[in-house]
N, C-alpha and C positions, 0 to 999 in steps of 0.2 A: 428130443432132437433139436439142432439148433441153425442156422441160418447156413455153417461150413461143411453139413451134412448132403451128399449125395450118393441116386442107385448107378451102381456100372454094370453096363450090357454084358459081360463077360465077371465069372464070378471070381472072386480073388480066394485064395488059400494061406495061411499060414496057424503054423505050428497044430495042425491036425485039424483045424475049421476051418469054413467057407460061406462067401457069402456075397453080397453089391451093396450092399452099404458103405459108403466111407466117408469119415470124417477129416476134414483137411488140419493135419495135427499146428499146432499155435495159433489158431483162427478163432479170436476172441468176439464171436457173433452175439446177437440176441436168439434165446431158444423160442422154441414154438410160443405164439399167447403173449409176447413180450411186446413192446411195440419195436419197431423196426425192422422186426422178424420177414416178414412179407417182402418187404425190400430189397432186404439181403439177398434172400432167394431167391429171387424174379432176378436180380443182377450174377449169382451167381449159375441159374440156370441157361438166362442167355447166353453168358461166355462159352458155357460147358455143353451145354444141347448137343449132340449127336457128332461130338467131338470127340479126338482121340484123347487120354492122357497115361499117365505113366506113375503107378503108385511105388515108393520106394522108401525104405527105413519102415518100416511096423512097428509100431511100436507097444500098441496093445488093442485089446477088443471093449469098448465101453459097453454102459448097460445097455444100451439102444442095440446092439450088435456090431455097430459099424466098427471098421479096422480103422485108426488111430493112425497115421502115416504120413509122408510126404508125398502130396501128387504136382504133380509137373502137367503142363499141356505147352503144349509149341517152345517146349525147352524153359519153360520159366518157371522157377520153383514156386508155387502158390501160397506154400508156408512163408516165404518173403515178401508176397505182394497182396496187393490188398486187389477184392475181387470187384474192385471200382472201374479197373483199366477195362 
């Protein structure tokens, strides 16, 4: 699992699975054990904490389970910004 990795409150579905994991698909993090890992994730869970977003394009399911996708929150595509903002 890696720093672009999170669980969603509502479970997602495609092509016959399901699950709240998701991966923010082109989000080149540090994975667990890396250094900067911790960082990432404090920053990406504050943005995202108890916040709505919007997963679209799937693109595949990694070994972790998570769905592979574009997510959006407050109309921004997160696969174009970096989860510093």
């Amino acid at each position: 699992m890696d720093g672009a990795t999170f669980r969603v409150e509502e479970f997602w579905q495609w092509e016959g699975e399901n699950g709240n994991l998701v991966r923010i698909r082109g989000q080149g993090t540090p994975g667990e054990g890396q250094p900067g890992f911790g960082e990432v994730k404090l920053r990406l869970m504050q943005r995202l904490f108890g916040e709505r977003v919007t997963l679209e394009n799937p693109r595949r399911i990694d070994p972790d389970g998570a769905l592979v996708c574009d997510v959006y929150h407050q109309g921004q595509n997160l696969t174009e910004s970096s989860c510093d903002n």
